[in-house]
N, C-alpha and C positions, 0 to 999 in steps of 0.2 A: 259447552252448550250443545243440548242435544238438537239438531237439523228438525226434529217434529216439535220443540216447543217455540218454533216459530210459526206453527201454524194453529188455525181456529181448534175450539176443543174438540168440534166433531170429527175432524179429520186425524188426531192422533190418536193411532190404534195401528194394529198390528198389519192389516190390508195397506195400508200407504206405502208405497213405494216412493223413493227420493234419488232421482238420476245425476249426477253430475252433469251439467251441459257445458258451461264453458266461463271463464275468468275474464268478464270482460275488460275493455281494453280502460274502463274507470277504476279498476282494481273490485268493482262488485263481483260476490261470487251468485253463482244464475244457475239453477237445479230448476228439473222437469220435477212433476209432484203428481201422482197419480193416484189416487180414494175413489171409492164407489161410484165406478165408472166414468168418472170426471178427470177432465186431463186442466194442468195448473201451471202457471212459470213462478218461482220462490226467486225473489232476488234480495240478497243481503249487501249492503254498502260495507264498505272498507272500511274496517274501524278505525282509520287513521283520518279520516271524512270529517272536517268539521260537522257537528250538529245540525246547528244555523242553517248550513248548504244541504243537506240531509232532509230536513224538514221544509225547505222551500222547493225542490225537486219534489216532494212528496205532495205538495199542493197542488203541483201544476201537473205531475202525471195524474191525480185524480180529477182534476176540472177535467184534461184532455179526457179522461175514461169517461164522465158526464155527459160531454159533447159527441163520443161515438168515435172519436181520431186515436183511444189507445184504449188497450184490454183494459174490461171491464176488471176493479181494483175488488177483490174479494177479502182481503183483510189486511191491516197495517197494524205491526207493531213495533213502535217509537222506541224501546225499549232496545232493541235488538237490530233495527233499521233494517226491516223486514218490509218487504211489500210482496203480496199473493196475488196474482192475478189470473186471470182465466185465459188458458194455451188457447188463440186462435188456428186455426189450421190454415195454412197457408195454399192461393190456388196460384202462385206465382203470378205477381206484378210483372216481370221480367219476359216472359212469354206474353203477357196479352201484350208490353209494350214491343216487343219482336216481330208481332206478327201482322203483316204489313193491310191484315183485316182490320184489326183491333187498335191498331198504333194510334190515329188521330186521337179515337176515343180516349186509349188510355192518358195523353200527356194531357189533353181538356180534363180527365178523373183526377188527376198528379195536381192540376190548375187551381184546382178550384177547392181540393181539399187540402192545400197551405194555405190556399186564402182562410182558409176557415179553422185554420191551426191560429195565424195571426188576428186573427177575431177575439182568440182568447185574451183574458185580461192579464194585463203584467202583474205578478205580486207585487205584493208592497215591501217587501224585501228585495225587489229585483237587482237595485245597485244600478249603477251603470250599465251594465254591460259589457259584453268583450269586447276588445278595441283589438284586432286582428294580426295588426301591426309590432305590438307592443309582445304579444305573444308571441310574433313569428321567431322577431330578436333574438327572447329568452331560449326558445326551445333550440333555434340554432344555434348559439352557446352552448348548450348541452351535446348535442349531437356531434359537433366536430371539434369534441374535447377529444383530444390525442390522435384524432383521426384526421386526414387530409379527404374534404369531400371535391367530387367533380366541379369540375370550376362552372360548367352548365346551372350548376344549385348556387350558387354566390351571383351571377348572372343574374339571372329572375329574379333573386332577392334584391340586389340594386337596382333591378328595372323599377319594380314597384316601388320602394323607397323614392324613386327618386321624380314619381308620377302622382300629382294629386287627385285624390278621389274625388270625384264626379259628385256635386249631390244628386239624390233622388229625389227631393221637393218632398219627402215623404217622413213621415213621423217616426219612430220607431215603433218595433211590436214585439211579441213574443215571438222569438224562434228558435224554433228547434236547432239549430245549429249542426247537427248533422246527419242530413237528408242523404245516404247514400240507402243504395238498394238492400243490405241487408240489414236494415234498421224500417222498411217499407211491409207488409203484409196486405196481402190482397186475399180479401174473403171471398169471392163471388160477385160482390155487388161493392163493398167502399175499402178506402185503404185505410190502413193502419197503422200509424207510428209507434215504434219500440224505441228501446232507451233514451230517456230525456236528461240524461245526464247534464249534459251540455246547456239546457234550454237557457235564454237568458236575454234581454231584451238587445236588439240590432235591428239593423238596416234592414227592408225588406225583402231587399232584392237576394239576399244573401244566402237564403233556402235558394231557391230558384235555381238560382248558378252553382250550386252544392250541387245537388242532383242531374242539373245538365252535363257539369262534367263526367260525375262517377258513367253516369248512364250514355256518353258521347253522344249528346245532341244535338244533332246541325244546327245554322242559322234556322230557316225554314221550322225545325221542331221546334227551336225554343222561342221565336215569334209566337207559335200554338202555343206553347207553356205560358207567356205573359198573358197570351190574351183570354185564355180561362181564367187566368188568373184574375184580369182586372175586368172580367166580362165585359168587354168590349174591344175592336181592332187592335193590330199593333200593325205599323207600317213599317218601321225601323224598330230595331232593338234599345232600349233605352241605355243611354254610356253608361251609366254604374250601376247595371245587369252585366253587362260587355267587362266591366274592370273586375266587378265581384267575382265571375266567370277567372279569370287572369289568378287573382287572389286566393280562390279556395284550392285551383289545382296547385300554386306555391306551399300553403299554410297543411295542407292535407299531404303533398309530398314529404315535407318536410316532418309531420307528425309521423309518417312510417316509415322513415329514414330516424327517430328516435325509437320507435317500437322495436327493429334489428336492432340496434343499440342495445336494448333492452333484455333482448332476448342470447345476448351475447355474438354477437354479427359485425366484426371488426369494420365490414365498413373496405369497399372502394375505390379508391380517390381518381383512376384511371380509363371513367369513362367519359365518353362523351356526348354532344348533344346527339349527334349522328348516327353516332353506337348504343346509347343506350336503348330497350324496346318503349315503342310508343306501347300508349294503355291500349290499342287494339291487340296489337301483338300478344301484350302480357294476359288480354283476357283469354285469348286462342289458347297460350300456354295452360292457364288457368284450367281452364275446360277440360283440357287433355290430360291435365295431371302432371305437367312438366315441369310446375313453379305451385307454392304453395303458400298464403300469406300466414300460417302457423307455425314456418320456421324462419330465419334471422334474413337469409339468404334472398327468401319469396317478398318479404318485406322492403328489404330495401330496394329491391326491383319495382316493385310497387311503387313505393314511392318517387323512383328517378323516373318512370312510366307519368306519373302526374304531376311532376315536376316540369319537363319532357312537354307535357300538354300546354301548360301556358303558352308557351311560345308561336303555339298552332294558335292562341286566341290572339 
């Protein structure tokens, strides 16, 4: 299969350029696409991808494209599990929420545009849902097949097992499921969710506390984040905001402590809670170039870094 006959007929011609950008971490492969002066993201799904899950991710990335929350969808073909969308340029999320001008504003921008992610309507194929737990199990079963992990990562994981989740009083929605910052684009004026691989009906709070952790947001900020969110006050933090919080930096550690797996990264078993780097640390590393999550090594750091984090919530 040639990479141009996944795109519209006007664009396959000899001027199209097709970049390799990168294998995300769904197994889709993600290429730049560039034609008569227009810049494009090609994403192809794994052919190992049920159908079914294929075409319902397809639904909900194009309502989110409808609504203005994810690039505008320029052509899909079912065939080849092709979607084209139009490259947003990025003016960095990350800097307006850094800087201590822009900060309140940005987590109110963050607030209010998952509320209006969760406005979207659930498919009708949605299923249940992920149930967080249920996966955390499985995947740690895989991870510490042959490998001895830090007893700190077994830790957390019976903390939460052995803690009942709070209700929220609150219905489920669609959500994205995972809100980390380089899945966020900021165009000048609203943001933009990329890959919805994941999307899939859950608890509300569950975005919210995704992105608070990736992004280390104090009490204080994430008060601001609920209450864009629910357009109005928040006095206390609501408890399962607080436990979701606990739960994604567990479930998201423990996802990049399978990704080194993955990437051939033995993995180990001899650190501690005190020794391993907190996520500030690993971001300083990050920046500098000292740690890198596109090798085995960078990853499992990563992950013990937001593993690591629960403990602070």
């Amino acid at each position: 299969m040639s990479l141009q006959d996944c795109l519209p007929a006007e664009l396959r011609h000899e001027g199209t350029a097709i970049t390799r950008l990168t294998a995300g971490l769904s197994g889709a492969a993600v290429h730049r696409v560039d034609a008569d002066g227009r810049a494009f993201v090609l994403k192809i799904a794994d052919a190992a991808e049920p159908l079914d899950g294929w075409r319902r991710m397809r639904d909900i990335v194009e309502r989110a494209a409808q609504a203005g929350l994810a690039p505008r969808v320029v052509h899909v073909d079912p065939e080849r599990r092709a979607i084209l969308s139009e490259l947003v340029v990025d003016r960095s999320f990350p800097a307006l929420l850094l800087n201590p001008a822009t900060r309140a504003a940005a987590i109110a921008l963050l607030g209010r545009t998952l509320r209006r992610v969760h406005e979207l309507p659930l498919p009708a194929a949605s299923g249940d849902g992920i149930e967080p737990l249920a996966f955390l199990a499985a995947l740690l079963a895989r991870v510490s097949s042959g490998v001895a992990l830090p007893a700190f990562v077994g830790e957390a994981v019976a903390r939460l097992r052995g803690e009942a989740a709070p209700s929220s009083g609150r219905t489920p929605v669609l959500s994205h499921n995972d809100v980390n910052p380089s899945n966020l684009v900021y165009d000048g004026e609203r943001l933009i969710l990329l890959d919805w691989d994941r999307a899939s009906a859950n608890e509300p709070y569950y975005d919210l506390a995704t992105i608070s952790v990736f992004a280390r947001l104090d009490d204080e900020a994430c008060r601001t984040l609920v209450a864009a969110y629910d357009d109005a006050p928040v006095a206390a933090l609501p408890a399962r905001f607080v436990y979701d919080r606990r739960l994604v930096a567990v479930v998201c550690g423990v996802v990049f402590l399978h990704l080194a797996r993955l990437a051939g990264y033995e993995g180990d078993g001899s650190a501690t809670l005190d020794g391993a780097l907190g996520l500030g640390d690993f971001y300083q590393r990050l920046r500098a170039g000292a740690v890198s999550v596109a090798d085995g090594e960078g990853r499992w750091a990563f992950g013990l870094a937001l593993v690591k984090e629960s403990f602070a919530r």
